[in-house]
N, C-alpha and C positions, 0 to 999 in steps of 0.2 A: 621218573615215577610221578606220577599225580598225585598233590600232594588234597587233604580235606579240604583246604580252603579253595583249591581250584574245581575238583566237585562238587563243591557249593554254588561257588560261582559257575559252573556248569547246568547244575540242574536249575537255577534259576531263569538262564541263558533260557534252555528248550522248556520250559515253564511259559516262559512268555511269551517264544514260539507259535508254542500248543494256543496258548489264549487269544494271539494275535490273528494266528488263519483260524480260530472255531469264531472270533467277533466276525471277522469278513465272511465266511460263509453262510453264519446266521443272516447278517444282513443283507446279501446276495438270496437267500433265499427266500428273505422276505417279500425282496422289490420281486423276485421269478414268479412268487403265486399271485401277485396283486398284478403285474404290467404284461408276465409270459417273458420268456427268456431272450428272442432277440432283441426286440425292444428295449432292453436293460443296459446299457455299454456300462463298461469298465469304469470310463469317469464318473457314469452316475455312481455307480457303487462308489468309488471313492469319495465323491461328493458328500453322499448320505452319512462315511460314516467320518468325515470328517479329515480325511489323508487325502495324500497324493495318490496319483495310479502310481508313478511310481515307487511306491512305497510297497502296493499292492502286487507290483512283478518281484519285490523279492523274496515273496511268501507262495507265490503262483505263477506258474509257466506262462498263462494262458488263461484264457476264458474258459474252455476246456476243460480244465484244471478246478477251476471254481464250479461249474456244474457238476463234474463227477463229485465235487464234496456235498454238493446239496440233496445230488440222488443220494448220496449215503446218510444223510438227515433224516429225507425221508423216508429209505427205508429202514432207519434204527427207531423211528417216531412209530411207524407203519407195523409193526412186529410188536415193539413195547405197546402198543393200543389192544389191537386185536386179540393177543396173548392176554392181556387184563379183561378183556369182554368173552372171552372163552372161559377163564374162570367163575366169573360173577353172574353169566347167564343163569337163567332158573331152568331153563330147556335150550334145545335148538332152536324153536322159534325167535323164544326172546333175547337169542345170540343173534340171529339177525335184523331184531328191529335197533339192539344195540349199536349196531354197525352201522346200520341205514340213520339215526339220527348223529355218531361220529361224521358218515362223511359226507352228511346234507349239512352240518356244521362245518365242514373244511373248505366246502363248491361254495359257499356263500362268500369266501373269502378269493376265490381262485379263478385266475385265467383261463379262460377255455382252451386259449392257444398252446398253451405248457408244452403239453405232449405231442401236438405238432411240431412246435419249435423245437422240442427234443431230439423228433427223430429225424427230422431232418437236419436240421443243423448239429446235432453233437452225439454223431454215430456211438462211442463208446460207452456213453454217459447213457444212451437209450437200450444199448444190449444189455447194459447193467440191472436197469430199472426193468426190460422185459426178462429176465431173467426171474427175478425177482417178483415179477407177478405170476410168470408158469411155474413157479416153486412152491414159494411161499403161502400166493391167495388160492392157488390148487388144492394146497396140501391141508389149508383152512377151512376150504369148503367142504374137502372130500368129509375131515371131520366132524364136520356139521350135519353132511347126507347122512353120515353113521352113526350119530348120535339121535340123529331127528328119527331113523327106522329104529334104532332102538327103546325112544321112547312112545313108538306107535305114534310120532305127530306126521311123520311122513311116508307115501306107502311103500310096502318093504318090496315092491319089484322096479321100484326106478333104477336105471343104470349110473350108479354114481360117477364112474369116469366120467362119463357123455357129458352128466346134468353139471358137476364141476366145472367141466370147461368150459361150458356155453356160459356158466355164470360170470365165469372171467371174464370171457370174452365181450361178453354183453355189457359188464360195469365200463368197462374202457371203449366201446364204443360209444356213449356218449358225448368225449371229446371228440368224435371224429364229425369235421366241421363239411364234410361232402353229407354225410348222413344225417347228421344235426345243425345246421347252421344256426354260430348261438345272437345272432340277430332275429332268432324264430322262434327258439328253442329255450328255454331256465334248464341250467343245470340237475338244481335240485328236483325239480316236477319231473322231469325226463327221466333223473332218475329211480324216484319213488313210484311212476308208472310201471318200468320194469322191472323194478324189484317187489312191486307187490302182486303183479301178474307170474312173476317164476314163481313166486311163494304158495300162491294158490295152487300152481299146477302141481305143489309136491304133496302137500298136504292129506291128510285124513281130516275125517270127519273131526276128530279130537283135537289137531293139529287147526283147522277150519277155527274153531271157535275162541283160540290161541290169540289168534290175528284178531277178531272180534277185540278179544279181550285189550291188546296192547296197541290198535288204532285207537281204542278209547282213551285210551291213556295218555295216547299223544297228542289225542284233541282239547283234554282238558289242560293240558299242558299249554 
C-alpha cells in the first residue's frame, strides 16, 4: 500500500515532469515561430535550453512528439485569445479589427515556412492544427456573420457557411509560399489587404462607417 510520503514523493516526481516537457515545449516553440520547424534540430533545442538531447528523448519520442505539443500551445493560446476578443468587441466589426491587430502582432514575430514545414514534414501534428482551423476559426467566424447581420453592420442576405469558409481559407493562404512567396510578399500587408477587402464586401452602409471609424484608430496608433 502506498504509504503519504511515497505520494508525496510521487506527485513531486510528475510535477517536475509536467514542468520539465511544458520548459521544452515552450522553447521549441519558440525557436518553430522565429526559424520554422525543420530548420530547428533537436540539438538546437537542447542547446537553447541548456541540456542534452538526450535528456530531451526521455521526456519525447521524437521530434514529432515535440511538435504535436507546440500545436497544442497553439491552439490553447489561439481559443484563449479569440474567446477574450469575442467578449470585449463593441460589435462584429471591432471583433475583427481585434483579431487583425492580435495576429499582425504574432506574423511580425513568425516564419513563413511553419505551416509548410507542418504539413509536410509532421503529418499528424498538421491534421491536428487543420482540424482545428475547420472547427474552431469556422465556428468563430460563422459567429461574427451572425452577430455582424444582427447588428445591421453586415448585409443580412450573405451566405454565412460560404463567406466562413472562404475566410478561413483565405487567412491561411498567405503562408502558402507557391501563392505568396514571402521574398515578395510581408506577411502582415498581405494580410490586412485581404482582410480589409472581405470586410468591405460584408458590410452595410452602417457597418461601412465602422471600419472608417477603427482604421482611424489604428492609425493614430
Amino acid at each position: 500500500m502506498e504509504t503519504l510520503a511515497t505520494k508525496k514523493v510521487s506527485l513531486v516526481l510528475r510535477t517536475l515532469i509536467m514542468e520539465t516537457k511544458e520548459r521544452i515545449v515552450t522553447k521549441a516553440h519558440e525557436l518553430f515561430m522565429l526559424y520554422g520547424i525543420r530548420s530547428v534540430s533537436m540539438d538546437e533545442i537542447a542547446a537553447h535550453l541548456g541540456m542534452s538531447k538526450k535528456t530531451i528523448y526521455q521526456y519525447f519520442e521524437d521530434k514529432d512528439a515535440i511538435v504535436d505539443g507546440v500545436v497544442n500551445i497553439e491552439i490553447e493560446m489561439n481559443e484563449k485569445n479569440f474567446n477574450q476578443q469575442q467578449q470585449i468587441a463593441e460589435n462584429a466589426v471591432h471583433e475583427i479589427f481585434l483579431a487583425i491587430d492580435m495576429i499582425q502582432e504574432m506574423l511580425k514575430g513568425m516564419n513563413p515556412s511553419i505551416l509548410f514545414d507542418l504539413e509536410k514534414y509532421h503529418g499528424s501534428a498538421y491534421k491536428k492544427f487543420r482540424d482545428h482551423k475547420n472547427n474552431f476559426y469556422y465556428g468563430m467566424m460563422c459567429d461574427n456573420l451572425n452577430r455582424g447581420i444582427i447588428e445591421e453592420m453586415y448585409k443580412k442576405d450573405i451566405n454565412i457557411d460560404i463567406m466562413a469558409r472562404f475566410r478561413v481559407s483565405s487567412v491561411f493562404l498567405i503562408f502558402n509560399p507557391e501563392v505568396f512567396p514571402p521574398n515578395k510578399y510581408n506577411l502582415t500587408e498581405t494580410f490586412w489587404e485581404i482582410t480589409a477587402n472581405f470586410l468591405h464586401g460584408l458590410v452595410t452602409h452602417k457597418g461601412n462607417k465602422l471600419i472608417d471609424k477603427y482604421k482611424l484608430q489604428r492609425e493614430k496608433k
